[in-house]
KOLTIMAR-554821 format. One line per field, with one value per residue: residue number from 1; z, y, x of N, C-alpha, C in turn; residue in three letters. Coordinates in nm, 4 decimals, m for minus. Example, Ala and Ser with C-alpha at 12.3 -4.5 7.8 and 13.67 -1.06 7.14 Angstrom:
BEGIN
nr <- [1/2] $
nZ <- [0.7800/0.7080] $
nY <- [m0.5690/m0.2250] $
nX <- [1.3190/1.2850] $
caZ <- [0.7800/0.7140] $
caY <- [m0.4500/m0.1060] $
caX <- [1.2300/1.3670] $
cZ <- [0.7800/0.7870] $
cY <- [m0.3300/0.0030] $
cX <- [1.3200/1.2900] $
rest <- [ala/ser] $
***
This chain:
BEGIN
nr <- [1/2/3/4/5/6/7/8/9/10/11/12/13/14/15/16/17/18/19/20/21/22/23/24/25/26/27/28/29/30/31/32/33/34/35/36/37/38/39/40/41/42/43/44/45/46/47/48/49/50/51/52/53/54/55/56/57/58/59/60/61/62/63/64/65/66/67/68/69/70/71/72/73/74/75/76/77/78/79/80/81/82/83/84/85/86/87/88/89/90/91/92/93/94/95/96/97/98] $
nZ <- [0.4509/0.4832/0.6176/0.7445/0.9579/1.0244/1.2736/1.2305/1.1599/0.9119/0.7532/0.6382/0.6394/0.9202/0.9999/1.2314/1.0765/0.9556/0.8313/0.6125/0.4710/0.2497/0.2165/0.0779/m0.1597/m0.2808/m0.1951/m0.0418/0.1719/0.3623/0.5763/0.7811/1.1015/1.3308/1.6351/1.7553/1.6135/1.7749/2.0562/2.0220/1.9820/2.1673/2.3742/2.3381/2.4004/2.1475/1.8769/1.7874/1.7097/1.5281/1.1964/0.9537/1.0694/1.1033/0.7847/0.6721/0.8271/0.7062/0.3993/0.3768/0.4334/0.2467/0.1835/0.2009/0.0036/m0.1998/m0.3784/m0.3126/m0.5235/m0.4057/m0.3930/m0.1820/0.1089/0.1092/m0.0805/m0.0040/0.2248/0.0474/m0.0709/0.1222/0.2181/m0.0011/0.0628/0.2983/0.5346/0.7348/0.7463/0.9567/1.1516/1.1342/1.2314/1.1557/1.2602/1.2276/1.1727/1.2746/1.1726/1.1900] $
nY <- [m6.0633/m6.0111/m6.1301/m6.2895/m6.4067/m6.5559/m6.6991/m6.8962/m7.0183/m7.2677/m7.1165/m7.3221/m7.6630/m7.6144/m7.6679/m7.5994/m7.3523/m7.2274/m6.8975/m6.7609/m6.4730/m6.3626/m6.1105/m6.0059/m6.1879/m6.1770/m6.4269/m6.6108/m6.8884/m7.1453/m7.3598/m7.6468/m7.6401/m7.8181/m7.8248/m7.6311/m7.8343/m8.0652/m8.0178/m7.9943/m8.2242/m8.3407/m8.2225/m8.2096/m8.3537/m8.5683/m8.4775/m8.6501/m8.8417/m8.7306/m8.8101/m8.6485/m8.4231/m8.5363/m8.6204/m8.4099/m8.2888/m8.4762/m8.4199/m8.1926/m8.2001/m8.1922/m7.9207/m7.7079/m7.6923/m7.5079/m7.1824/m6.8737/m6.6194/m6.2599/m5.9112/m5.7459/m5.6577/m5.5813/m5.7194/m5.9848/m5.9778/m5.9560/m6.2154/m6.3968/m6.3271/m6.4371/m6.7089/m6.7054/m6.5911/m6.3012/m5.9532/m5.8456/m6.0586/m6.1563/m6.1851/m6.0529/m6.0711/m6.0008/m6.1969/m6.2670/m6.3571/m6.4979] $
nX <- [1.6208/1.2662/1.0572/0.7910/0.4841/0.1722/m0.1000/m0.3683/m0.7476/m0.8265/m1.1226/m1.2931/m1.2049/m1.1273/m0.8857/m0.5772/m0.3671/m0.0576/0.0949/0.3053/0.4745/0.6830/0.8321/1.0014/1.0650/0.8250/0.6410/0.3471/0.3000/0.1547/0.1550/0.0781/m0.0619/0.1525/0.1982/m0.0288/m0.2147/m0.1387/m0.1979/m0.4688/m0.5558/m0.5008/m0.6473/m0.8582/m1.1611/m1.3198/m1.2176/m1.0071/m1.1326/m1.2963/m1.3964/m1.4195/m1.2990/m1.0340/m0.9881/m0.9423/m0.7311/m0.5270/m0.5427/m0.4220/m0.1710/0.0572/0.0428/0.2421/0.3844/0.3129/0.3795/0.2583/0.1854/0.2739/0.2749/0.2913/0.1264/m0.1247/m0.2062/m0.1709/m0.3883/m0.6067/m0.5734/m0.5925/m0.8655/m0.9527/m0.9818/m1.1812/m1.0817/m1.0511/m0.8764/m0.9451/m0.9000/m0.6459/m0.3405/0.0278/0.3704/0.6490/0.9478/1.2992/1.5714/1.8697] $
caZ <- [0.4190/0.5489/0.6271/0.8711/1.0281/1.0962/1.2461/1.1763/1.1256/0.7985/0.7590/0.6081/0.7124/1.0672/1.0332/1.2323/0.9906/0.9289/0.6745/0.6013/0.3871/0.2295/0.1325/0.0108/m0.3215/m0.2553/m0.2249/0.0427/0.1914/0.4101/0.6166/0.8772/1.2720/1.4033/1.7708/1.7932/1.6184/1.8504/2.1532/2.0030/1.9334/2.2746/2.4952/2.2482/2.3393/2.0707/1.7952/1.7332/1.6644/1.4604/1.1055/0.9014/1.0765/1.0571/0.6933/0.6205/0.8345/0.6394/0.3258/0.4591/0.4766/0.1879/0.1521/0.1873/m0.0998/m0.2672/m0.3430/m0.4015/m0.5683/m0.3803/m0.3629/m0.1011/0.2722/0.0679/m0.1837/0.1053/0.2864/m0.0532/m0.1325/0.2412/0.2272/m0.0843/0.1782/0.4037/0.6499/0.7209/0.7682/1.1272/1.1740/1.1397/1.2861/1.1338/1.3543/1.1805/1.2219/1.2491/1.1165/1.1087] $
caY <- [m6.1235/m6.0039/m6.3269/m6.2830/m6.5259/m6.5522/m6.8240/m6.9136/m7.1556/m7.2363/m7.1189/m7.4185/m7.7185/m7.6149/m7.7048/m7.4248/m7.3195/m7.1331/m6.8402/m6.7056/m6.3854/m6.3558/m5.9543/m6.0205/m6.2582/m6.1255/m6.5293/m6.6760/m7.0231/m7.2222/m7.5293/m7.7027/m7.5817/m7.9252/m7.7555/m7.6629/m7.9901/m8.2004/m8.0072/m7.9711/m8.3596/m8.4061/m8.1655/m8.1901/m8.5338/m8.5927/m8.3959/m8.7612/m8.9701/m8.6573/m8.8535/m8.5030/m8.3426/m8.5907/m8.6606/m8.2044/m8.2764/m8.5627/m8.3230/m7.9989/m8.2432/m8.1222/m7.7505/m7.5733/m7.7094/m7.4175/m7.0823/m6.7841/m6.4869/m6.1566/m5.8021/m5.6412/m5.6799/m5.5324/m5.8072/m6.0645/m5.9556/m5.9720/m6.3399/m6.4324/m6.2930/m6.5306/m6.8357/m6.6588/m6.4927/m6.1313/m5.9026/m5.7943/m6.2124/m6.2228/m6.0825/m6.1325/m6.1279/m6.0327/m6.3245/m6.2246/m6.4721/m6.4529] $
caX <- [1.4932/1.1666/1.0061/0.6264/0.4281/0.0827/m0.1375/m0.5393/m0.8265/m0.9031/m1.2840/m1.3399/m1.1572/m1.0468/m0.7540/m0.4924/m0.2380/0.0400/0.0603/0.4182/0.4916/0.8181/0.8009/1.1262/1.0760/0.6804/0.5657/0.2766/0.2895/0.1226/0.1453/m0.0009/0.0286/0.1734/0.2580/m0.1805/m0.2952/m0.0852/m0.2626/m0.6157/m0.5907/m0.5087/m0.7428/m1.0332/m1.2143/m1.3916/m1.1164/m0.9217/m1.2261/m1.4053/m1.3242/m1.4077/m1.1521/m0.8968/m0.9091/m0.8883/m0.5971/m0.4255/m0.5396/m0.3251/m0.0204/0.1505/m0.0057/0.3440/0.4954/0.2944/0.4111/0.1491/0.3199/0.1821/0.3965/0.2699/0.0833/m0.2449/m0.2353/m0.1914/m0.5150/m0.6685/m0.5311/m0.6471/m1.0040/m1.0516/m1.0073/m1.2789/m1.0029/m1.0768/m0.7853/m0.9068/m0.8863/m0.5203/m0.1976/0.1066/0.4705/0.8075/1.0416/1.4100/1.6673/2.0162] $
cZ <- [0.5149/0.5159/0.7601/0.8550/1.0791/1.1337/1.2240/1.1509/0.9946/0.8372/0.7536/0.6278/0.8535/1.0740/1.0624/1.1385/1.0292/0.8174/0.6670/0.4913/0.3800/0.1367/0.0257/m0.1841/m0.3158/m0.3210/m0.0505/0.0313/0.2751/0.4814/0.7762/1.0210/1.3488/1.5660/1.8087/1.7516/1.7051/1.9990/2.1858/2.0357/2.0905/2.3980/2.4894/2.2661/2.2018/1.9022/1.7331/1.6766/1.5686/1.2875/0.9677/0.9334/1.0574/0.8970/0.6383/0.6313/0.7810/0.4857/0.3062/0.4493/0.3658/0.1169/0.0518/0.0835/m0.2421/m0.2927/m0.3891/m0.4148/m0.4724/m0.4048/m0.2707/0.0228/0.2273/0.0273/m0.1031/0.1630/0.1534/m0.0758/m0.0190/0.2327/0.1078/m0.0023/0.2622/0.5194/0.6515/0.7978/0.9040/1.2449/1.2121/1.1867/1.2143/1.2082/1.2306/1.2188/1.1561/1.2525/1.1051/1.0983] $
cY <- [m6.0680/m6.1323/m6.2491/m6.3411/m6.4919/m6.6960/m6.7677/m7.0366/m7.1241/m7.2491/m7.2502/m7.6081/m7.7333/m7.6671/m7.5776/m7.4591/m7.2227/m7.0499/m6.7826/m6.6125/m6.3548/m6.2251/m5.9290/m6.0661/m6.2396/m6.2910/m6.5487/m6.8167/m7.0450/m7.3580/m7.5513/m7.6332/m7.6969/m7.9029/m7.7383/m7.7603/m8.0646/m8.1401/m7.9861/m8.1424/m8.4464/m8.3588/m8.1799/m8.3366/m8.4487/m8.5458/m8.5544/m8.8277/m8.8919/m8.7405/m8.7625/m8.4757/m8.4203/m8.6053/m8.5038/m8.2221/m8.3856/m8.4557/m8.2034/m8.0516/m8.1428/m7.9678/m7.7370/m7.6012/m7.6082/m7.3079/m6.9940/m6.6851/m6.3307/m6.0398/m5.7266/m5.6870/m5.6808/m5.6598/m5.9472/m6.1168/m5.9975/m6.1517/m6.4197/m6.4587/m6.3520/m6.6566/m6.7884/m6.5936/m6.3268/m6.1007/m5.8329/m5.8977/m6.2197/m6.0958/m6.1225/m6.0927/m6.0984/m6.1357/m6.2661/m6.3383/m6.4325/m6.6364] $
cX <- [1.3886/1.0088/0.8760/0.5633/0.3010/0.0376/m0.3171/m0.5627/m0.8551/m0.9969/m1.3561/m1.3209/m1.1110/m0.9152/m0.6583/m0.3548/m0.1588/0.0663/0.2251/0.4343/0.6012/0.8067/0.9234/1.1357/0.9214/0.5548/0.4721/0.2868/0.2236/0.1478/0.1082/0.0677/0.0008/0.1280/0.0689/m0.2414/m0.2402/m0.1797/m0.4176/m0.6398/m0.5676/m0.5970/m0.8940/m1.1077/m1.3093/m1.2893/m1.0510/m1.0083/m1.2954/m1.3068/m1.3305/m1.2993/m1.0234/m0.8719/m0.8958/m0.7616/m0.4836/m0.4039/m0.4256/m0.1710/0.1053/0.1301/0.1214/0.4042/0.4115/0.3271/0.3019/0.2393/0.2052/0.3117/0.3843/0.2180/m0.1307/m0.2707/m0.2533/m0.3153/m0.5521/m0.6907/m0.6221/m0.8176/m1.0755/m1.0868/m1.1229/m1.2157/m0.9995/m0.9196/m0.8110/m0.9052/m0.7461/m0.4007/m0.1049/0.2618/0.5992/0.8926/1.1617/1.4810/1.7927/2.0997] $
rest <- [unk/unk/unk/unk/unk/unk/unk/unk/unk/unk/unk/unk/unk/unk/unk/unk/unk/unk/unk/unk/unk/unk/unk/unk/unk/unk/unk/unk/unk/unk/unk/unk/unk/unk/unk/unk/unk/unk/unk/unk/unk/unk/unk/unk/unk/unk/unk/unk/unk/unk/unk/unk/unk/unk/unk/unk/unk/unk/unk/unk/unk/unk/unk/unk/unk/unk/unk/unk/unk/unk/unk/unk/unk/unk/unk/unk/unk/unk/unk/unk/unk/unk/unk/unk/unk/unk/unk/unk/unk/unk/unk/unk/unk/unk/unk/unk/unk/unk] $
***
């Protein structure tokens, strides 16, 4: 499986996510980045009481249970840069699994 990992703000919600590309069955997912909301929500005064941002991030809860179909790395960037994420925005990270 070639499975890669990026992270990012959505443009529009702020909320940091997670983007995952499975080049393998050529699907995109999404879901929330617990690990930086738990430390935004705690360094950020003002971040817990902002009631915008909290209800994006109740919103975001069940993203990942989406799949986007892409086939490629191109088509990715493409899919991305409809959300407002530019491709010199994001990195993405092979993740090795066994």
């Amino acid at each position: 499986m070639n499975l890669y990992k990026a992270h990012f703000v959505h443009p529009h919600t702020q909320i940091p996510l997670i983007v995952y590309f499975n080049e393998s069955n050529g699907h995109v997912t999404f879901e929330k980045d617990n690990e930086v909301l738990q430390i935004l929500l705690e360094l950020t005064e003002g971040m817990a009481s902002n009631k915008k941002f909290l209800k994006n991030m109740s919103l975001t809860s069940n993203i990942c249970q989406t799949q986007y179909p892409v086939n490629t790395f191109q088509e990715v960037y493409e899919f991305l840069e409809t959300l407002g994420i530019k491709k010199a925005d994001i990195s993405f990270q092979q993740l090795y699994l066994h």
